[in-house]
Each structure stands twice: as C-alpha cells, then as structure tokens.
Predicted model as a PDB file, atoms N, CA, C, CB and O in Angstrom, pLDDT in the B-factor column:
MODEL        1                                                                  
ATOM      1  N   UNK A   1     103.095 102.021 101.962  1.00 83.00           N  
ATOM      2  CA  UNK A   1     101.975 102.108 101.030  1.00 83.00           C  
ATOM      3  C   UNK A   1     100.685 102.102 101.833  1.00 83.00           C  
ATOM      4  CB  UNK A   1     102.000 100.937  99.999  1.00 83.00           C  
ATOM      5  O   UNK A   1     100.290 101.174 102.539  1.00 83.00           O  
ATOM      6  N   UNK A   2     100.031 103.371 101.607  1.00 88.00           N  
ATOM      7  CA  UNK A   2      98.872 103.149 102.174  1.00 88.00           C  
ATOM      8  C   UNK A   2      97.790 102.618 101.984  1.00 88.00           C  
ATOM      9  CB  UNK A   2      98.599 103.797 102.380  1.00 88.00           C  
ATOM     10  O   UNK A   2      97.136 101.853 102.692  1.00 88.00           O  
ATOM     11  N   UNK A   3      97.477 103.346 100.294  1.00 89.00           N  
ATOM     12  CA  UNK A   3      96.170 102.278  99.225  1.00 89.00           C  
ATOM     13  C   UNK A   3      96.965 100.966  98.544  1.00 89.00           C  
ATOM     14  CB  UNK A   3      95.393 103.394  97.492  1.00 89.00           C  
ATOM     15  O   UNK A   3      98.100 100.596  98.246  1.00 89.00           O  
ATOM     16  N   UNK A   4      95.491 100.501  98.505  1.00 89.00           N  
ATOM     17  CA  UNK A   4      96.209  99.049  97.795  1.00 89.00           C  
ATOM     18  C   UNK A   4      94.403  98.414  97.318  1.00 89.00           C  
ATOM     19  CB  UNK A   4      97.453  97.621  99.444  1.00 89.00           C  
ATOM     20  O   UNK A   4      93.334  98.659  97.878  1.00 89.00           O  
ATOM     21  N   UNK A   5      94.668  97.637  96.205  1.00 90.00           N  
ATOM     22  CA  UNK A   5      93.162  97.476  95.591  1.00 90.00           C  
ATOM     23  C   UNK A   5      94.026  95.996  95.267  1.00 90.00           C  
ATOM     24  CB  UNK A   5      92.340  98.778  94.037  1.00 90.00           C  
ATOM     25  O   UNK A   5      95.213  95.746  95.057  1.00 90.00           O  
ATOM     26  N   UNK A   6      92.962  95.295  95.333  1.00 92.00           N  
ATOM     27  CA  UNK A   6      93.175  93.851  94.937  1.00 92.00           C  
ATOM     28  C   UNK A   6      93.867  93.157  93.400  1.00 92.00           C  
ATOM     29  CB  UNK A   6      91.789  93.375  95.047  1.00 92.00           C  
ATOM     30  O   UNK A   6      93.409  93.653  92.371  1.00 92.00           O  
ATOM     31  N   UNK A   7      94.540  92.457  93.298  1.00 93.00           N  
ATOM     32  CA  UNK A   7      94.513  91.987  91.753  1.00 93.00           C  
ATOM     33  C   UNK A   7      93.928  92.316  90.825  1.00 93.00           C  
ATOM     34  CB  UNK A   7      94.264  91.029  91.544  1.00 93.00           C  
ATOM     35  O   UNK A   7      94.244  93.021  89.868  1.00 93.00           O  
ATOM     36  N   UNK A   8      92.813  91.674  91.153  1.00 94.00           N  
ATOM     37  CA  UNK A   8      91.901  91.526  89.967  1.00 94.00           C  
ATOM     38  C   UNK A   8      90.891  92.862  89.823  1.00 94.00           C  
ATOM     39  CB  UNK A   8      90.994  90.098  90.170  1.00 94.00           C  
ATOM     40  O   UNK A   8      89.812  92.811  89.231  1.00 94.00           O  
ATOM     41  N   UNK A   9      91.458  94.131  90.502  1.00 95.00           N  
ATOM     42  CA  UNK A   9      90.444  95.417  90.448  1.00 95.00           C  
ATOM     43  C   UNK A   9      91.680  96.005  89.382  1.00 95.00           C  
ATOM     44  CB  UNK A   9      89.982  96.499  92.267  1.00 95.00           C  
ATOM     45  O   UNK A   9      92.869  95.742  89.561  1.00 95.00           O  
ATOM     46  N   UNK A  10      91.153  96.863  88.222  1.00 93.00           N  
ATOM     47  CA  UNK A  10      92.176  97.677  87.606  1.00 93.00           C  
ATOM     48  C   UNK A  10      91.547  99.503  87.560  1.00 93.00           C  
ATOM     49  CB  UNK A  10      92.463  96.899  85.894  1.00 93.00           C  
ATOM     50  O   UNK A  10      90.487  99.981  87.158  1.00 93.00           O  
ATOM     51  N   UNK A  11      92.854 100.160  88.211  1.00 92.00           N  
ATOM     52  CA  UNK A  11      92.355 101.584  89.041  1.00 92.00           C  
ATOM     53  C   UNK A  11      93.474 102.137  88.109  1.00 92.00           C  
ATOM     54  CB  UNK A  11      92.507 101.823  91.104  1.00 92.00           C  
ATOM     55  O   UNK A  11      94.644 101.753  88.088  1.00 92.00           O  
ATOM     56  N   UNK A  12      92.850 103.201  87.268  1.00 93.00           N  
ATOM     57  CA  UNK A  12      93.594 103.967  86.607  1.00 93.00           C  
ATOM     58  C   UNK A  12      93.278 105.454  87.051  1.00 93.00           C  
ATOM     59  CB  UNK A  12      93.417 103.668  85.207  1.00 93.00           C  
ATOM     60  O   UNK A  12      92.191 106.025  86.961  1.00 93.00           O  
ATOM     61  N   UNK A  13      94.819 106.101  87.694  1.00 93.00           N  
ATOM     62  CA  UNK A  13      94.760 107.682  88.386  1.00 93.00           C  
ATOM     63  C   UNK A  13      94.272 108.567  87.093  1.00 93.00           C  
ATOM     64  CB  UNK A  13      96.540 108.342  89.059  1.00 93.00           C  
ATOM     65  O   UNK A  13      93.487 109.516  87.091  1.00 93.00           O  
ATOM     66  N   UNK A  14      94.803 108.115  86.261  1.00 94.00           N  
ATOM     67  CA  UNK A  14      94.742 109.342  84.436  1.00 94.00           C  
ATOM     68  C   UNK A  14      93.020 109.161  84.236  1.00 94.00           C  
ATOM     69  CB  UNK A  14      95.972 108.313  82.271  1.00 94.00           C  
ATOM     70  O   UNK A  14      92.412 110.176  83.896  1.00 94.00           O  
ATOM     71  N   UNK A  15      92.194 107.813  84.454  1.00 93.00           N  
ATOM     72  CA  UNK A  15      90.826 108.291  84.307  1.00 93.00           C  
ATOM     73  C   UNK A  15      90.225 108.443  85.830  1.00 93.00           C  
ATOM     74  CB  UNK A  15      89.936 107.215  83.354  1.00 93.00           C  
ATOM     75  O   UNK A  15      89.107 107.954  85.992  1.00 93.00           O  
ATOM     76  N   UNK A  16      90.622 108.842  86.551  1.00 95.00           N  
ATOM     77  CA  UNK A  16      89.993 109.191  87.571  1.00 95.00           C  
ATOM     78  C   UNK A  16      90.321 111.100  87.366  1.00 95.00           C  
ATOM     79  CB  UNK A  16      90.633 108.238  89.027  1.00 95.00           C  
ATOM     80  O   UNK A  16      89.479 111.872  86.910  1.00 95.00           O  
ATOM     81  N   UNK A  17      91.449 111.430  87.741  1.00 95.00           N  
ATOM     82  CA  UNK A  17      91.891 112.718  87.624  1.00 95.00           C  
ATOM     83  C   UNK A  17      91.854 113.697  86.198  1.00 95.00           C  
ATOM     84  CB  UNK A  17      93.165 112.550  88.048  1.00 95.00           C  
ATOM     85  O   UNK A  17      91.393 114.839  86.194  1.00 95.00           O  
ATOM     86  N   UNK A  18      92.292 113.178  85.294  1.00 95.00           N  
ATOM     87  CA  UNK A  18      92.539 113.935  84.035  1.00 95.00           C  
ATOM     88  C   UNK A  18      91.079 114.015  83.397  1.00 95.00           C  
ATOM     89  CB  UNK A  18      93.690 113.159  83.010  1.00 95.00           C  
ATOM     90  O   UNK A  18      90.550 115.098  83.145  1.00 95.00           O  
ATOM     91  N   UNK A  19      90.408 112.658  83.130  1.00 92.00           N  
ATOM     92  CA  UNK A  19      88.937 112.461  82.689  1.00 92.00           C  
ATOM     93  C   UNK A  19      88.075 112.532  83.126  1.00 92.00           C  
ATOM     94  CB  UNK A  19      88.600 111.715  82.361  1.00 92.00           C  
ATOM     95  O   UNK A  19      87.260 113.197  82.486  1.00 92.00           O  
ATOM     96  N   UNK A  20      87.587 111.957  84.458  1.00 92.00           N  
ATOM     97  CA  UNK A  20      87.203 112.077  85.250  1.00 92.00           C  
ATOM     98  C   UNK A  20      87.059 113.826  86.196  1.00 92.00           C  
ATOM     99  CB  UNK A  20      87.804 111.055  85.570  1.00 92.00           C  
ATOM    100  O   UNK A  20      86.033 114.283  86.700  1.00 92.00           O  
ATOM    101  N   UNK A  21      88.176 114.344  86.174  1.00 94.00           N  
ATOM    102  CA  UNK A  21      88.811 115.400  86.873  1.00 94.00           C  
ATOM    103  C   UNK A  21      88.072 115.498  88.110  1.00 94.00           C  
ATOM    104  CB  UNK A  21      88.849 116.705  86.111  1.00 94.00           C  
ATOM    105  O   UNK A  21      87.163 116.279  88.390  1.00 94.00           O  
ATOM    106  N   UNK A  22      88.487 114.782  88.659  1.00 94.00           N  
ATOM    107  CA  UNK A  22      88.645 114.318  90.333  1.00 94.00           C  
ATOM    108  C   UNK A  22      90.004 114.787  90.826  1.00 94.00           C  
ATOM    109  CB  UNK A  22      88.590 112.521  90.608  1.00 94.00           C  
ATOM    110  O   UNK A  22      91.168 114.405  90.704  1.00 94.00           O  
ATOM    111  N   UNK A  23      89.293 115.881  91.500  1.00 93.00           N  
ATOM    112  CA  UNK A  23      90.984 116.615  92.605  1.00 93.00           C  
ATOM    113  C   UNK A  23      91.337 115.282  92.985  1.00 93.00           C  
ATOM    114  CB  UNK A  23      90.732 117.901  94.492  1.00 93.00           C  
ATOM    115  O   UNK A  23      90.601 114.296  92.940  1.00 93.00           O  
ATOM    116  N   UNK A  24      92.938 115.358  93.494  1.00 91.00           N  
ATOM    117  CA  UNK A  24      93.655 114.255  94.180  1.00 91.00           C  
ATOM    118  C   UNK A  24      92.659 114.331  95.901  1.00 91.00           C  
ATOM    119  CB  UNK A  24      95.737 114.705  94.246  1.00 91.00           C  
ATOM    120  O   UNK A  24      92.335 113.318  96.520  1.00 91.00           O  
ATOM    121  N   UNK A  25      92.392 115.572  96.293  1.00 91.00           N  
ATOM    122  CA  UNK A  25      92.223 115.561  97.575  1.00 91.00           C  
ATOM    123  C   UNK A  25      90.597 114.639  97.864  1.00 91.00           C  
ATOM    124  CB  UNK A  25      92.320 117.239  98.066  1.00 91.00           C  
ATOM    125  O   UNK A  25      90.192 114.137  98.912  1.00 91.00           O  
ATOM    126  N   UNK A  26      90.122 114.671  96.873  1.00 91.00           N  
ATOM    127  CA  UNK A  26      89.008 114.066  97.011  1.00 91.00           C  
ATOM    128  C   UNK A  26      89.057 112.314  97.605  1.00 91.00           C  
ATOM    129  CB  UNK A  26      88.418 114.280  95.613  1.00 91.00           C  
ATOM    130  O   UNK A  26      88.162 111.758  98.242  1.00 91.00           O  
ATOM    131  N   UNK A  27      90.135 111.821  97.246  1.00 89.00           N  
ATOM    132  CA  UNK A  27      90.595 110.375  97.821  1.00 89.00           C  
ATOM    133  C   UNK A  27      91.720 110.509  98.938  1.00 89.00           C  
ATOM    134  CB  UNK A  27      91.235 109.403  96.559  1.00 89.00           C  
ATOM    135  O   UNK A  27      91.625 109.950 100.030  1.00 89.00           O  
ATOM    136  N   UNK A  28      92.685 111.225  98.597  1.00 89.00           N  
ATOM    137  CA  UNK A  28      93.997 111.601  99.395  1.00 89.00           C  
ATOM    138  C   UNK A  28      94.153 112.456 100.994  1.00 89.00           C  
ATOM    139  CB  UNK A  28      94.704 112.502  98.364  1.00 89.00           C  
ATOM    140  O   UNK A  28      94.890 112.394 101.977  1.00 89.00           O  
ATOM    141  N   UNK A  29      92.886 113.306 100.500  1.00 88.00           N  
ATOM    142  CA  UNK A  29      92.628 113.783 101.403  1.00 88.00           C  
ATOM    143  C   UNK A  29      93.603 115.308 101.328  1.00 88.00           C  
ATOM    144  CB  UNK A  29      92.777 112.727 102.458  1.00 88.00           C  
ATOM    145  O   UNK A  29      94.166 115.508 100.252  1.00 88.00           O  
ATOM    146  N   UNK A  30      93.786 116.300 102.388  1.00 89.00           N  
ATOM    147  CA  UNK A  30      94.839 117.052 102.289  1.00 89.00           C  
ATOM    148  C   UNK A  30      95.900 117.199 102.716  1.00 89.00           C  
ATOM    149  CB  UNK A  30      94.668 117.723 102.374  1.00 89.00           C  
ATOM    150  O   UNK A  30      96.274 117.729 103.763  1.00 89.00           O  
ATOM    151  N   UNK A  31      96.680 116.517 101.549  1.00 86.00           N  
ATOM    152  CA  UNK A  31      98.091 116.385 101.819  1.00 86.00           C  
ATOM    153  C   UNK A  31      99.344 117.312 102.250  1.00 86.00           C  
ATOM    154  CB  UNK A  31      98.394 115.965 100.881  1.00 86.00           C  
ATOM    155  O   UNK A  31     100.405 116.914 102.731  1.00 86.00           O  
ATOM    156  N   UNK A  32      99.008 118.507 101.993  1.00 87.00           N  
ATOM    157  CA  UNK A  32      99.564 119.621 101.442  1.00 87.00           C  
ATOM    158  C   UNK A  32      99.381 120.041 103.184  1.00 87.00           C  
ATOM    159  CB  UNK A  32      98.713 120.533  99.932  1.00 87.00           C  
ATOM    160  O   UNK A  32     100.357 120.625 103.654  1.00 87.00           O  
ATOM    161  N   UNK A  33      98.273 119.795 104.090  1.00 90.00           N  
ATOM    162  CA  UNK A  33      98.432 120.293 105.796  1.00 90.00           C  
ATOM    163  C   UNK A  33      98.661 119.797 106.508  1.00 90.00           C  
ATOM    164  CB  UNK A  33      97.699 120.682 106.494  1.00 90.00           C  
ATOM    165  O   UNK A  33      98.707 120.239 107.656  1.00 90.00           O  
ATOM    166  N   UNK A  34      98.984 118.339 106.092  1.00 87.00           N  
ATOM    167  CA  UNK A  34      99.722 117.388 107.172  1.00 87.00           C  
ATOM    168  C   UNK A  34     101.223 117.728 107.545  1.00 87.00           C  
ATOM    169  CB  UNK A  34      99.751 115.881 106.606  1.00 87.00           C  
ATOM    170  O   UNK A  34     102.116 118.188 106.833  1.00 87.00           O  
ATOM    171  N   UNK A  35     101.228 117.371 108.845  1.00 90.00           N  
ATOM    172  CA  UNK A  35     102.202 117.800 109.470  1.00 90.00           C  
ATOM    173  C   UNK A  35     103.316 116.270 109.656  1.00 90.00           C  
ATOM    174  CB  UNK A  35     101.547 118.570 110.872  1.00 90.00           C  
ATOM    175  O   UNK A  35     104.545 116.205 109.679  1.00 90.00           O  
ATOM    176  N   UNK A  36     102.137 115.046 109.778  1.00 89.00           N  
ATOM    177  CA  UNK A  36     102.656 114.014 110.260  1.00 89.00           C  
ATOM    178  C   UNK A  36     102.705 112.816 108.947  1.00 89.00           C  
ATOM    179  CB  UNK A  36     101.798 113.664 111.577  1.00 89.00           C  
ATOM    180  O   UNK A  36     102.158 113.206 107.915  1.00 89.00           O  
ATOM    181  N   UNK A  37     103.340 111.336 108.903  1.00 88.00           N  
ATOM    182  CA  UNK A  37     103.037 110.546 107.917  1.00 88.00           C  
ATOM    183  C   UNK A  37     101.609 110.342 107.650  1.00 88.00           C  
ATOM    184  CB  UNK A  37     103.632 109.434 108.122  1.00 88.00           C  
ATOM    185  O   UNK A  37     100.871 110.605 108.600  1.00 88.00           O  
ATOM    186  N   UNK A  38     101.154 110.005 106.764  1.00 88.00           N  
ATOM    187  CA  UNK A  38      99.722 109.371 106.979  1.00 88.00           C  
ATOM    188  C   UNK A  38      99.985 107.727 106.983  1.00 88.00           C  
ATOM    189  CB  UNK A  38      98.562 109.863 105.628  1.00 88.00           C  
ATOM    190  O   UNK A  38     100.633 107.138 106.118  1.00 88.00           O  
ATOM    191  N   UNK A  39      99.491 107.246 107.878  1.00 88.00           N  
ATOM    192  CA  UNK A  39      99.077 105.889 108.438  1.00 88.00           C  
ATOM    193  C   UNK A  39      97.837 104.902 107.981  1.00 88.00           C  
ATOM    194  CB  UNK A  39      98.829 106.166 109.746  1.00 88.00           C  
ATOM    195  O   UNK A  39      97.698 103.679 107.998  1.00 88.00           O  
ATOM    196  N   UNK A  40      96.830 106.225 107.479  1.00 88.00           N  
ATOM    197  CA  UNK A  40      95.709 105.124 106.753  1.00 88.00           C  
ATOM    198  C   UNK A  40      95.431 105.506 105.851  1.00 88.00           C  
ATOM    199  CB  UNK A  40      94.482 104.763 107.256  1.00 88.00           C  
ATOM    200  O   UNK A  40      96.327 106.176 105.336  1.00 88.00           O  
ATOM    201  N   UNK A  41      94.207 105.409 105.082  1.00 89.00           N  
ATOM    202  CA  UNK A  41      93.717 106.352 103.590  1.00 89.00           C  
ATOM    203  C   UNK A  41      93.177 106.984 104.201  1.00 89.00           C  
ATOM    204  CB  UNK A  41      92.846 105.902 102.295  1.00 89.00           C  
ATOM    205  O   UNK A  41      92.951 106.575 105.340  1.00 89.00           O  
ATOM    206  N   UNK A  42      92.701 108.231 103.828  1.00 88.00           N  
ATOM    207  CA  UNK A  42      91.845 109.066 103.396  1.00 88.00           C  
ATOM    208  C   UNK A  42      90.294 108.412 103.551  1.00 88.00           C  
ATOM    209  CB  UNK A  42      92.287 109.426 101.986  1.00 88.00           C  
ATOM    210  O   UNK A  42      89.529 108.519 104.510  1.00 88.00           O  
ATOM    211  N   UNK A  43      90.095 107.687 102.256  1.00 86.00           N  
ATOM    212  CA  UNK A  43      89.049 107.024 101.811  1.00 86.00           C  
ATOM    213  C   UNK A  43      89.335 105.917 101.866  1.00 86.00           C  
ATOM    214  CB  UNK A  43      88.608 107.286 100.744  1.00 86.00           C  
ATOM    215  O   UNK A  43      90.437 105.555 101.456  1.00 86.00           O  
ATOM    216  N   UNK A  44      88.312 104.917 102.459  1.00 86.00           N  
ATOM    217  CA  UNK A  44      88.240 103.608 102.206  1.00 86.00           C  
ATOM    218  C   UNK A  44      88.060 103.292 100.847  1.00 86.00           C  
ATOM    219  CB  UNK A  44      87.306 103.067 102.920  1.00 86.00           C  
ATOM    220  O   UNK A  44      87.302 103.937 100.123  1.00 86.00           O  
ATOM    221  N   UNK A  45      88.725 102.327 100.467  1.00 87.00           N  
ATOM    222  CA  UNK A  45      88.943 102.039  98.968  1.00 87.00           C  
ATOM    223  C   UNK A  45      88.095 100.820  98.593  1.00 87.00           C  
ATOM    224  CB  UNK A  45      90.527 101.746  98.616  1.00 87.00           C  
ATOM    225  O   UNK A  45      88.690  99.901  98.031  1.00 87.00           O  
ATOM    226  N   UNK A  46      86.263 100.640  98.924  1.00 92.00           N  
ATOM    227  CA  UNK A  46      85.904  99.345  98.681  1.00 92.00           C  
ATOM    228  C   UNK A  46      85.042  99.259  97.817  1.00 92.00           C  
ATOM    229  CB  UNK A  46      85.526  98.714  99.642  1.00 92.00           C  
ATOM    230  O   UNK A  46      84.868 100.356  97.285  1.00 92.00           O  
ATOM    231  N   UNK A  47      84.250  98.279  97.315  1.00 93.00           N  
ATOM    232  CA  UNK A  47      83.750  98.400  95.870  1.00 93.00           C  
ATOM    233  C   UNK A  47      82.463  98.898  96.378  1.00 93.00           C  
ATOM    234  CB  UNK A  47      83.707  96.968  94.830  1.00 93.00           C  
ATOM    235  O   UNK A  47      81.694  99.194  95.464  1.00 93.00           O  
ATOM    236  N   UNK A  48      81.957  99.097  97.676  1.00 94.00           N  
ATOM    237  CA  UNK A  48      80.756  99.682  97.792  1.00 94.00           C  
ATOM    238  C   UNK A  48      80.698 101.068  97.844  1.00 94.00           C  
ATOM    239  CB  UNK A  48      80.181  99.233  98.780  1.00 94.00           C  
ATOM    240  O   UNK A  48      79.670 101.630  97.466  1.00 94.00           O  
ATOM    241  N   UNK A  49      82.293 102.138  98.533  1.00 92.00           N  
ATOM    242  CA  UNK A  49      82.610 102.777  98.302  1.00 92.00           C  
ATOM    243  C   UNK A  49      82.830 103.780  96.580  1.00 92.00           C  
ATOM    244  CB  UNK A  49      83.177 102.307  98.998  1.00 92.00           C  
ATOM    245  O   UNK A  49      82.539 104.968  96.437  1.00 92.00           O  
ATOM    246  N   UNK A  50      83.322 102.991  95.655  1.00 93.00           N  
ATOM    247  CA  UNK A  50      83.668 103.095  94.378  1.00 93.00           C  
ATOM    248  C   UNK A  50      82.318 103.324  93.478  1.00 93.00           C  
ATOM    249  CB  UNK A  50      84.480 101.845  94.011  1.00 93.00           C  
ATOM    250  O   UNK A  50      82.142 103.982  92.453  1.00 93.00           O  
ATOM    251  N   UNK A  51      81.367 102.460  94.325  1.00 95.00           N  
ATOM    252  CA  UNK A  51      80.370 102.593  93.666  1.00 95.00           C  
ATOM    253  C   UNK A  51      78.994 103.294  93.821  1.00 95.00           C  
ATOM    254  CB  UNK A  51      80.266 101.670  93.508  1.00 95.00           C  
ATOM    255  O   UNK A  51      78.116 103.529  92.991  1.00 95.00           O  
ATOM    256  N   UNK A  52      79.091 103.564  95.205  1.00 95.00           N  
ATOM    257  CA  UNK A  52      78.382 104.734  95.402  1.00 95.00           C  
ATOM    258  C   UNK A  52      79.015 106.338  94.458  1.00 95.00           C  
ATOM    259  CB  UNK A  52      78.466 104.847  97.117  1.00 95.00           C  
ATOM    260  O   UNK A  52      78.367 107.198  93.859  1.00 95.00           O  
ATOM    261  N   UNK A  53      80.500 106.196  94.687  1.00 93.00           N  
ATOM    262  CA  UNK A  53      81.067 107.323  94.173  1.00 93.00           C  
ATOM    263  C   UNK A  53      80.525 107.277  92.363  1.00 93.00           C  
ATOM    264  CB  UNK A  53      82.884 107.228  94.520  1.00 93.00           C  
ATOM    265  O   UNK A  53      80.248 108.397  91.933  1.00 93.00           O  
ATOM    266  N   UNK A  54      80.389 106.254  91.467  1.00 95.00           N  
ATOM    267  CA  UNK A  54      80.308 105.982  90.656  1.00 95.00           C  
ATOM    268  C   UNK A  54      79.014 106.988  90.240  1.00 95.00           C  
ATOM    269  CB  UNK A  54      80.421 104.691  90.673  1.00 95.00           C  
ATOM    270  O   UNK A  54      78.918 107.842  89.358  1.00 95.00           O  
ATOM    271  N   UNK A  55      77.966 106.464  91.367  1.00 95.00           N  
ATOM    272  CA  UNK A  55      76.679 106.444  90.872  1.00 95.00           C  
ATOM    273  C   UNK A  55      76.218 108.269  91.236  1.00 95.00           C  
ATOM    274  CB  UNK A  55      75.675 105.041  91.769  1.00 95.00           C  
ATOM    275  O   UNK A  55      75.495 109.000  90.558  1.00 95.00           O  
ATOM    276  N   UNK A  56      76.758 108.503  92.201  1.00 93.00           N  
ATOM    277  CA  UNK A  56      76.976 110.201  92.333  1.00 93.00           C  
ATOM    278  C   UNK A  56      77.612 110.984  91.541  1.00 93.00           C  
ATOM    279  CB  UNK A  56      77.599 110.593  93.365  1.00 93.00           C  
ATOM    280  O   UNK A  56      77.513 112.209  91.623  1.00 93.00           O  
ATOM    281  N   UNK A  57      78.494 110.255  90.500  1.00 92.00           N  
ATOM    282  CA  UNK A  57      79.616 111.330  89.517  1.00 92.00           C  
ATOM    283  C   UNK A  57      78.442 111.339  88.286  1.00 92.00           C  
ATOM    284  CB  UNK A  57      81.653 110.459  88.882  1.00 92.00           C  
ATOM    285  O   UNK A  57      78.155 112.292  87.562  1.00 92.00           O  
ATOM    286  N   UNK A  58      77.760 109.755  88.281  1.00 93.00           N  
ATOM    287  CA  UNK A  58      77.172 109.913  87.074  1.00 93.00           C  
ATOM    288  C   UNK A  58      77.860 108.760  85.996  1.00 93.00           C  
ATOM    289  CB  UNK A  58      77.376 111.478  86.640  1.00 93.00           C  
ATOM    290  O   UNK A  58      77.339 108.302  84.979  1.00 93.00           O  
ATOM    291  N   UNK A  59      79.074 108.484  86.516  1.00 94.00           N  
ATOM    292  CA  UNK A  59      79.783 107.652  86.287  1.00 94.00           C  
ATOM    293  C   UNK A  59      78.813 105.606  85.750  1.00 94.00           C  
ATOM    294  CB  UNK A  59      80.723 107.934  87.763  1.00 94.00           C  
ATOM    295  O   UNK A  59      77.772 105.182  86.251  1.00 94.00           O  
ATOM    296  N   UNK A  60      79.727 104.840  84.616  1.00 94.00           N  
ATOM    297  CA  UNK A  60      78.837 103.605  84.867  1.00 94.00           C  
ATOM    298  C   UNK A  60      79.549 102.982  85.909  1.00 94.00           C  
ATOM    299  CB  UNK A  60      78.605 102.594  83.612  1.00 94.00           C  
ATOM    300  O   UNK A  60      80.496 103.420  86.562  1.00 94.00           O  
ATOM    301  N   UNK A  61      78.945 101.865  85.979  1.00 94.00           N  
ATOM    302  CA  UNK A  61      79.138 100.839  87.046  1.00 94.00           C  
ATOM    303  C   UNK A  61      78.705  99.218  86.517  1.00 94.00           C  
ATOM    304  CB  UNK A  61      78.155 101.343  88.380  1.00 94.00           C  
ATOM    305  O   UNK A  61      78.070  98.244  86.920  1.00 94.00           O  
ATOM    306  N   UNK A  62      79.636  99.732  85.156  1.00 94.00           N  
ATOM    307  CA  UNK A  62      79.671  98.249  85.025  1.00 94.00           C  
ATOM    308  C   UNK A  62      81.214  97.669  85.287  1.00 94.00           C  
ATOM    309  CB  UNK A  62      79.127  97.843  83.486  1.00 94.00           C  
ATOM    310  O   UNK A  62      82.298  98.248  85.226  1.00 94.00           O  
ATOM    311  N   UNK A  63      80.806  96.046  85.659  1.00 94.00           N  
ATOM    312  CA  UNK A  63      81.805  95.157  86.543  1.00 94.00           C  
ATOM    313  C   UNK A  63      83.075  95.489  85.506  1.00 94.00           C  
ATOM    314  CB  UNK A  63      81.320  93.216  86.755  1.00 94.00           C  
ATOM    315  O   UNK A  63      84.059  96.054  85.983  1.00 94.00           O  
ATOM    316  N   UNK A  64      83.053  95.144  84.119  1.00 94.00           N  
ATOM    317  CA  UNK A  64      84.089  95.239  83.064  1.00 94.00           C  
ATOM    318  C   UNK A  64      85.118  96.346  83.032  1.00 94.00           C  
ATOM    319  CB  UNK A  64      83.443  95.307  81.870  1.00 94.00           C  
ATOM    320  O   UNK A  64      86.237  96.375  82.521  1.00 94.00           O  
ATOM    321  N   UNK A  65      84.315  97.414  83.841  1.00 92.00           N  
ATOM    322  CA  UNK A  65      85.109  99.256  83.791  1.00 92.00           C  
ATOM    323  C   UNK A  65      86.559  98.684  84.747  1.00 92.00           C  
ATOM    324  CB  UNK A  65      83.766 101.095  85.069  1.00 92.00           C  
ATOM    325  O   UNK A  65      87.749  98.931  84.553  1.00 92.00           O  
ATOM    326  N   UNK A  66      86.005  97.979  85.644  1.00 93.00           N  
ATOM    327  CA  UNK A  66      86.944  98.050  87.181  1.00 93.00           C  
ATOM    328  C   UNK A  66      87.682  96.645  87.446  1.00 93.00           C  
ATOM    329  CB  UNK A  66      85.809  98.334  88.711  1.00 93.00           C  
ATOM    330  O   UNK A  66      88.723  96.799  88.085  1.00 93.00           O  
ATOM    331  N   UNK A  67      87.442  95.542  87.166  1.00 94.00           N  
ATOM    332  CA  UNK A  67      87.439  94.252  87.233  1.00 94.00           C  
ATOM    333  C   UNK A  67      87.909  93.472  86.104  1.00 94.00           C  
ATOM    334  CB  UNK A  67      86.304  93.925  87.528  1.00 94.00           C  
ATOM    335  O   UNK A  67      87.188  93.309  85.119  1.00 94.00           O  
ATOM    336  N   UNK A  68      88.982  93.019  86.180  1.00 86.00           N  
ATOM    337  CA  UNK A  68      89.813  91.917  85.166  1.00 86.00           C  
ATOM    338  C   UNK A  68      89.208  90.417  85.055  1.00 86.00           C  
ATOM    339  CB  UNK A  68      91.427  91.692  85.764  1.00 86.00           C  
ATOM    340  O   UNK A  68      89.761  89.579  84.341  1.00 86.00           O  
TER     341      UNK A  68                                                      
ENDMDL                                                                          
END                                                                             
C-alpha cells in the first residue's frame, strides 16, 4: 500500500473522480508507463497539500468535508 490517510481523515475516490472529475493520474500519477512497482505516491497526501488542491479546484475547505 502506497497511500494511506489517517483515521480520522475521510477520502472518498467517487467524490474526488466521478464529482469532482479528477483524472486518477492527477494523484496516481501515470500508471499505465510504468515499467517498475511504484514505491511511493505520486502526490504527497497532506492536509496542506489537499488544501491547496481544494482552494485551486474551487473546491470548500471546510474541516467537516474531510475530518471525522
């Protein structure tokens, strides 16, 4: 497993991709030309990360969206 988000963060792929419509490659990176395993992410997965991305989609950034 490469990603992994804490407990108490809740990351749903269906509103990132389907609603959102965020290509997979945009986090994943391109999977489809690797030759070898992948070993790390793509993207760092951190809430300063998430939330810059947030604030560039247009997306909110409130704590309640992401956080249990």
């Amino acid at each position: 497993k490469v990603y992994w988000v804490p407990d108490h963060v809740y990351f749903s792929h269906r509103r990132h991709t389907s609603i959102g419509e965020i290509a997979c490659e945009t986090c994943h990176g391109q999977m489809r030309e690797r030759t070898q395993p992948v070993e790390r992410p793509a993207v760092r997965l951190t809430m300063e990360a998430c939330m810059d991305c947030h604030a560039e989609a247009g997306a909110p950034n409130d704590c309640v969206l992401c956080h249990r």
